[in-house]
C-alpha positions in Angstrom: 8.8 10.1 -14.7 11.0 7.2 -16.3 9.8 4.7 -18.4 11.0 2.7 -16.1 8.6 4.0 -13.1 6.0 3.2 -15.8 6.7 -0.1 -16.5 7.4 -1.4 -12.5 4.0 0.5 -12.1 2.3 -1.7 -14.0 4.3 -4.8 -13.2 2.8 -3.9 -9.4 -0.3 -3.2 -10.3 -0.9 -6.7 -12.3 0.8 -8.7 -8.9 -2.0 -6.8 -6.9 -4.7 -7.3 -9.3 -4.1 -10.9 -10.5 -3.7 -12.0 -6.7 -6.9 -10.1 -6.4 -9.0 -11.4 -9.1 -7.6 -15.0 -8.3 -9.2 -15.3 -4.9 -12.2 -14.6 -6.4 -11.7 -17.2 -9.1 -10.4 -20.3 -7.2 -13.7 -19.6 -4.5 -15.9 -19.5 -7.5 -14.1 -22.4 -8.7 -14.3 -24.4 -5.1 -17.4 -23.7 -4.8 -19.0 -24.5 -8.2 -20.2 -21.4 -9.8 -19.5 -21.0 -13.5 -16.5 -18.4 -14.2 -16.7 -16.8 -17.4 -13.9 -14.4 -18.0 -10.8 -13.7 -16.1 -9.5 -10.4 -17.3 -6.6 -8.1 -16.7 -6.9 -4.3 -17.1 -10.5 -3.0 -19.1 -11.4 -2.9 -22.3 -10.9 -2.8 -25.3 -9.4 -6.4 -25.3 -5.8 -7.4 -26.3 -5.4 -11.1 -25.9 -8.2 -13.7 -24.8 -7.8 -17.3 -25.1 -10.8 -19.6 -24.3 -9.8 -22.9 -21.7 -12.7 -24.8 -20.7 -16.0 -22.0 -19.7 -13.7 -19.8 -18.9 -12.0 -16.5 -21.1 -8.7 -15.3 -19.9 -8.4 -12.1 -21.3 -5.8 -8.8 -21.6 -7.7 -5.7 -22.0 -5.6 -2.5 -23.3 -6.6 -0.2 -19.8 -4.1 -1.9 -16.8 -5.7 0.1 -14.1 -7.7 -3.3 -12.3 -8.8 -6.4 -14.0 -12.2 -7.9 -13.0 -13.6 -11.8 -12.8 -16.8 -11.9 -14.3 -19.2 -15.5 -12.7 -22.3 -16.3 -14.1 -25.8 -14.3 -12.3 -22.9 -12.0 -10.2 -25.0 -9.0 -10.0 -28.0 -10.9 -10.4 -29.1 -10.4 -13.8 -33.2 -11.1 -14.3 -32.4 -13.9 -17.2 -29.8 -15.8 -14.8 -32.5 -15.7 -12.2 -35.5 -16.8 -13.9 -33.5 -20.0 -15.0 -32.6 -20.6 -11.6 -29.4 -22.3 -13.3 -27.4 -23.7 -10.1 -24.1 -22.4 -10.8 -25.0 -18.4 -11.0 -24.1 -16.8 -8.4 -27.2 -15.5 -7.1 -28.4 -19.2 -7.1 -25.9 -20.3 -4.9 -25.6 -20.5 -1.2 -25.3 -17.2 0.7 -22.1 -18.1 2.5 -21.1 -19.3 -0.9 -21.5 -15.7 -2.3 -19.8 -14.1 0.7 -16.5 -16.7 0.3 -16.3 -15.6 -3.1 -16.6 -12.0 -2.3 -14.4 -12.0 0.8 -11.6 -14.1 -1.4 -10.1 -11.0 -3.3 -9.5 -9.0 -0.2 -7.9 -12.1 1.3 -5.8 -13.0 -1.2 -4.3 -9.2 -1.1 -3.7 -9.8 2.9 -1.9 -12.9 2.1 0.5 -11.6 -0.6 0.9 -8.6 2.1 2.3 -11.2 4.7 4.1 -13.4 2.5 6.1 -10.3 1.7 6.8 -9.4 4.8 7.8 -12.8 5.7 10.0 -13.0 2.8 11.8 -9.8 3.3 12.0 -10.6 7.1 14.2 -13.9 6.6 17.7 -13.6 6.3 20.1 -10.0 7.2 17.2 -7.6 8.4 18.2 -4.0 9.5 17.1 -4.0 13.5 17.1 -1.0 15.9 19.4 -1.2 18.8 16.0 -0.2 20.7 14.5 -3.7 19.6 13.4 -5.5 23.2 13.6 -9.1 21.1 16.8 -8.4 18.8 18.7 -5.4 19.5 20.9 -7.3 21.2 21.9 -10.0 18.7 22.3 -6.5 15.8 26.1 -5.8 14.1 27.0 -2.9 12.7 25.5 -0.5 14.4 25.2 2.5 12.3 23.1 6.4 13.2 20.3 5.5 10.9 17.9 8.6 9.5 14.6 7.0 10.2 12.0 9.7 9.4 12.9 13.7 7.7 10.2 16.1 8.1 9.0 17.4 5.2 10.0 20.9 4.2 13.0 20.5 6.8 16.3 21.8 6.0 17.7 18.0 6.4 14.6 16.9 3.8 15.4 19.8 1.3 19.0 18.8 1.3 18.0 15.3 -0.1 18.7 13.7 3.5 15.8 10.2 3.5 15.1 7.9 5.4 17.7 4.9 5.2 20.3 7.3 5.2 23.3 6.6 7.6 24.9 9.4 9.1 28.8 9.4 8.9 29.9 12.6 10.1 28.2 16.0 11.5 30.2 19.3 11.9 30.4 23.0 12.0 33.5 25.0 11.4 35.0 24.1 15.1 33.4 21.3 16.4 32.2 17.7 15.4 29.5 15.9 16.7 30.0 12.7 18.3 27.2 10.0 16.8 26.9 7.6 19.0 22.8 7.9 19.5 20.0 10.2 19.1 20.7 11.9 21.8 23.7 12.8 21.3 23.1 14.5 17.6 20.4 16.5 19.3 22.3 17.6 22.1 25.6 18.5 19.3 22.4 20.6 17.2 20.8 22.6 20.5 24.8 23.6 21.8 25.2 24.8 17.5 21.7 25.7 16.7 23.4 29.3 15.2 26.2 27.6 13.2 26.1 25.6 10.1 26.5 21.7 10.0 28.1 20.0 7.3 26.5 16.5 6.8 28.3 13.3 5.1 26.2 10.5 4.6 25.8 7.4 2.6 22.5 7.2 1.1 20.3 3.8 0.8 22.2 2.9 -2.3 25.7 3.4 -1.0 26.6 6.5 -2.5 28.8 9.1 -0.2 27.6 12.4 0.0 27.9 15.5 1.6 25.8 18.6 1.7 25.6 21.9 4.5 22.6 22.9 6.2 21.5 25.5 8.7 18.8 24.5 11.5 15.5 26.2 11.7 12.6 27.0 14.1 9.0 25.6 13.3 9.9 21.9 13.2 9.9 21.1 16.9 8.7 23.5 19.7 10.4 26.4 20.4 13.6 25.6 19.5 16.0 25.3 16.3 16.3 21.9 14.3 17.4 20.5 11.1 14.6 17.8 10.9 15.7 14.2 11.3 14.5 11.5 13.3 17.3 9.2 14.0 18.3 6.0 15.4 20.9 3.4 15.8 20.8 0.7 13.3 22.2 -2.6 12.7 21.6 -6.1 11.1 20.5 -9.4 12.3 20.2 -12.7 10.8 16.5 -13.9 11.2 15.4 -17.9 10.9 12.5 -18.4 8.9 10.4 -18.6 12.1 11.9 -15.2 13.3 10.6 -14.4 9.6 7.3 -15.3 10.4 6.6 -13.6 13.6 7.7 -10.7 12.3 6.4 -10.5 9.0 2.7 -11.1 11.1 3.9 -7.9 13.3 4.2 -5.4 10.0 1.2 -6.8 8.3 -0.7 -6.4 11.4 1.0 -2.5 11.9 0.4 -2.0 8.6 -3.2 -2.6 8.7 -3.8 -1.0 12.1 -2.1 2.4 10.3 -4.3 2.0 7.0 -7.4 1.5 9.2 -6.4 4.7 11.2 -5.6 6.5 8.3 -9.2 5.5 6.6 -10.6 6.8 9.9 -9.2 9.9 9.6 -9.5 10.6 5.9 -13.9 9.7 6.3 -13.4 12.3 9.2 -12.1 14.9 7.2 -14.6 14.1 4.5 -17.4 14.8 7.4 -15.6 17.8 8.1 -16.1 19.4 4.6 -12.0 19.2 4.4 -10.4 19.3 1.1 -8.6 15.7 1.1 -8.1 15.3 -2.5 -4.5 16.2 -1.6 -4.1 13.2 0.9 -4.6 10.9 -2.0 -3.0 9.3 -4.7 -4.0 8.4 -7.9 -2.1 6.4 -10.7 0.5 9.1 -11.5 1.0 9.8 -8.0 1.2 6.0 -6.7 3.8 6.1 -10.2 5.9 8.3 -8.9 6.3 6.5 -5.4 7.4 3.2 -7.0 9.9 5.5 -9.1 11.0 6.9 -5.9 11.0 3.8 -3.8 12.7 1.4 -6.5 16.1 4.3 -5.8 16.6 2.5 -2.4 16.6 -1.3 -3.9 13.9 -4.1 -4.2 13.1 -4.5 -0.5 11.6 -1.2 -0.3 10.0 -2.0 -3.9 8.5 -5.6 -2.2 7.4 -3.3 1.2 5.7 -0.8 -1.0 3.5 -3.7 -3.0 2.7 -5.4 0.4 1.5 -2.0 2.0 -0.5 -1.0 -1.5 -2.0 -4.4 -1.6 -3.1 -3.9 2.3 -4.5 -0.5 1.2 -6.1 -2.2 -1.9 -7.6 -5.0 0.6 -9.1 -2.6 3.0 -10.6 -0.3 0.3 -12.2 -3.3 -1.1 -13.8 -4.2 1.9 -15.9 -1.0 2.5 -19.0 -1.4 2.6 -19.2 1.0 -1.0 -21.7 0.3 -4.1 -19.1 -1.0 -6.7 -16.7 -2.6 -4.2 -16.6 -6.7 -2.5 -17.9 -4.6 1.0 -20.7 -3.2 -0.9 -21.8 -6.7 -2.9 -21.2 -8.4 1.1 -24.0 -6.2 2.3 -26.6 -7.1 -0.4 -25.6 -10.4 0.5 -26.1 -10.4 3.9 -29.4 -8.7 3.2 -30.7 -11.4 1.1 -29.4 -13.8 3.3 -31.9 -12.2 6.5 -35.1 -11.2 4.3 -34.6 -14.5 2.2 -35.5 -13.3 -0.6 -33.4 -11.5 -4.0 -33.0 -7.8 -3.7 -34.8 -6.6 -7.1 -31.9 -6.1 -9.8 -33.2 -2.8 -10.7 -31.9 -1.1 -7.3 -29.0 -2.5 -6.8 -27.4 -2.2 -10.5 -28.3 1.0 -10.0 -26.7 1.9 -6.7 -24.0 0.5 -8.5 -23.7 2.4 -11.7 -23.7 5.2 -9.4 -21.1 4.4 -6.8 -19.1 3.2 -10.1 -19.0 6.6 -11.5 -18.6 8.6 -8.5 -15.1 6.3 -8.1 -14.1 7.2 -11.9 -14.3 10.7 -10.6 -12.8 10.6 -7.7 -10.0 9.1 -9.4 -10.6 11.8 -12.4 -9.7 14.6 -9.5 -7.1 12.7 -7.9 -5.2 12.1 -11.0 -5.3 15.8 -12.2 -4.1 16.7 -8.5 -1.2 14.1 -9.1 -0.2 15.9 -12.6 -0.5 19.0 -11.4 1.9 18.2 -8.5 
């Protein structure tokens, strides 16, 4: 891993956290509770600089960052003063503004990255029943490479565009999908010499043999393929779809959180589906290969990811603090300090681990 994978790691994860920790600070703000540190990474402390009640702070750990108001978690002193501005003193939709704030803040800086890297030249599919027609040049477009596939060994990834496809007599004509696939099945026992140009405009060239076990009974080299060209959006265009990829995005994320508790239920090992710090740091050093849209799509999708994990309803996260909230709110009266910091400790420290194991899994892979 480069330093530089390092250091666009953590530039990410501060954009993620700071937009975060913000929404949570401008509701507390707005709504009059009393904010006293805003804080980036966990101790021990760097930097801090006192303005007004509040602490802005740079701890040496940049793996989060935190807010910390006044009576958050309801401590027994904050309460007995019944001060006004704690938290647990103000209104219960006050509480749950504040709590919801982070999570929207991190669906906001998911859309306004889509919207920003929607406006201008955009790469379309000719398939596209709103702008296919409008696209220029059209280009065979790898869009997805199975893993393990021939194609995928090869170094073949998505964003590649396919110039030429050939065996020793023949040469495939690539107009479409179809007609690759048709050119591989009439092959399927010859060797195919690829040239391509990768996503950052490099020709290259490399010779690979199709295989069974990708797709049913029948030999493939493992790309998914389609034509591709570019468009130039207006900012409305840049809008509506921007809203369609945030809304995509979050409809896979919630699928994939379905799937993942399923497992868990299951007694499946899914500490392999995850990724911790090294792993998400090897991504970005992957991603940033193929320029700084795919750098800006893979901070909107982590910040959708981040937004939806926060919102479960978990001890240590906003979803779990929402539903101590809401139970005050119907009993109307304070759920005793003592359980809940507990609950909490708890659910903190089975995270830590849980990141523990996903984290060795990451270095070990």
């Amino acid at each position: 891993m480069s330093s530089l994978s390092i250091i666009l790691f953590l530039v990410i994860i501060l954009v993620l956290v700071i937009a975060h920790e913000f929404g949570h600070f401008i509701v507390a703000k707005w709504t009059d509770m009393r904010v006293d540190e805003f804080a980036f990474g966990f101790p021990p402390r760097l930097y801090a600089k006192k303005k007004g009640e509040t602490t802005y702070a740079i701890n040496a750990l940049p793996l989060g960052g935190y807010v910390s108001i006044w009576g958050e978690n309801g401590e027994p002193d904050d309460i007995a003063k019944n001060h006004p501005r704690a938290f647990g003193n103000r209104p219960w939709w006050a509480q749950l503004l504040v709590l919801i704030a982070g999570v929207t803040m991190n669906m906001l800086l998911a859309w306004f990255i889509f919207i920003g890297i929607s406006y201008g030249t955009i790469k379309v599919s000719e398939s596209d029943e709103i702008y296919g027609s409008r696209i220029k040049n059209s280009a065979l477009t790898v869009m997805d490479a199975s893993p393990n596939s021939p194609a995928f060994k090869a170094g073949i990834t998505p964003g590649t565009i396919l110039i030429s496809v050939t065996t020793k007599n023949a040469t495939a004509d690539l107009k479409n999908a179809t007609s690759l696939i048709d050119f591989i099945s009439a092959h399927n026992n010859d060797s195919f010499t690829i040239t391509y140009q990768t996503p950052n405009r490099t020709k290259e060239s490399t010779t690979i043999a199709a295989v069974y076990g990708i797709v049913p009974d029948k030999k493939a080299i493992g790309l998914s393929v389609d034509n591709v060209g570019t468009i130039n959006t207006t900012f409305i265009e840049a809008i509506k779809i921007g809203t369609t990829h945030t809304y995509e995005m979050t409809k896979m994320t919630f699928g994939g959180l379905t799937t993942l508790f399923s497992s868990i239920f299951q007694g499946k090992n899914v500490i392999k589906e995850l990724a911790g710090p090294i792993g998400i740091a090897k991504i970005v050093g992957q991603t940033s290969e193929y320029g700084y849209k795919a750098i800006l799509t893979l901070v909107a999708v982590l910040s959708i990811n981040l937004a939806i994990f926060n919102i479960l309803p978990l001890p240590a996260l906003d979803g779990g603090r929402m539903v101590v909230v809401v139970i005050e709110a119907v009993i109307r009266r304070k759920v005793p300090h003592k359980y809940y910091s507990w609950v909490n400790v708890v659910g903190f420290l089975a995270l830590m681990l849980l990141l523990v194991l996903v984290t060795v899994h990451d270095v070990r892979g």
